[in-house]
N, C-alpha and C positions, 0 to 999 in steps of 0.2 A: 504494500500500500504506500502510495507516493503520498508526501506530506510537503505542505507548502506553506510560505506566510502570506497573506493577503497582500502584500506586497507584490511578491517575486508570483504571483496571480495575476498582479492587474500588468505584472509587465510581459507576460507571454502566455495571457487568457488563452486564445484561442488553441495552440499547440497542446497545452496541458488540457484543455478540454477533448480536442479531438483525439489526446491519446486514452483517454477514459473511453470515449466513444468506444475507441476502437479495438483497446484488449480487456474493457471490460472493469479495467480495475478498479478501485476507487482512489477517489483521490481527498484527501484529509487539510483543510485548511485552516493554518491559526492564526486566532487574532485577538490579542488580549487576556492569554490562557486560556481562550475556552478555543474548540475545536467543532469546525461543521466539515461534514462529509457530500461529500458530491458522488452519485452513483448513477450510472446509466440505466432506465427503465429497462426492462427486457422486452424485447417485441414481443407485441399481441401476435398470435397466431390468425390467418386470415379466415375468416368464417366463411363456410359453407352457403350456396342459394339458401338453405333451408333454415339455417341460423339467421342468416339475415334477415329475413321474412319474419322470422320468429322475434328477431329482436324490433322489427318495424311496428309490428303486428303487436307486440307488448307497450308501447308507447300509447294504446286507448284510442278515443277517438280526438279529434282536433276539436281545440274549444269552439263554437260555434259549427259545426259541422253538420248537425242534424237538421237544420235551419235554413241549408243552403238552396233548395230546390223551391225554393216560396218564390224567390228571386228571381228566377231564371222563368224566359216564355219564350216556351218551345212547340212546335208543334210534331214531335221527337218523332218526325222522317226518317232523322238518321238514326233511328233505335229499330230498325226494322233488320230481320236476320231471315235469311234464307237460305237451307243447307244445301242447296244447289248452287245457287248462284253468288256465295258468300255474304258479302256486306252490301249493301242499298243506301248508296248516300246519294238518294234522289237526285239533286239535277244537279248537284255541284260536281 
């Protein structure tokens, strides 16, 4: 574990940070006697179609959501399905 003063930090931040990035280690900085630690999160793992859905799908509904269709004048043409001839978006 690399150890540093605040100091000898602000003079070559960016290298002492990218090397934390990069093997991971932590890096210990002091200032004052007291001591803070700097440590690289570990990447999330990239979620699955199904987890993502699951996590979209756990967020509930949007505030005002239920509400939204008062609003809207449709004469919903384009809600028309046909399993032959797929979607019907009438004249447009």
């Amino acid at each position: 574990m690399t150890e540093v003063t605040l100091t000898a930090l602000r003079k070559d931040l960016f290298r002492l940070v990218d090397s934390v990035l990069a093997t991971g280690e932590p890096l210990v900085i002091r200032r004052g006697g007291r001591r803070l630690t700097l440590i690289a999160e570990a990447p999330k793992p990239a979620l699955t179609p199904e987890e993502r859905y699951d996590a979209y799908m756990a967020q509930g509904v949007r505030e005002g959501a239920d509400d939204w269709a008062d609003d809207i004048d449709t004469n919903k043409s384009h809600w028309t399905w046909d399993p032959d001839t797929k979607f019907d978006l009438g004249d447009k």
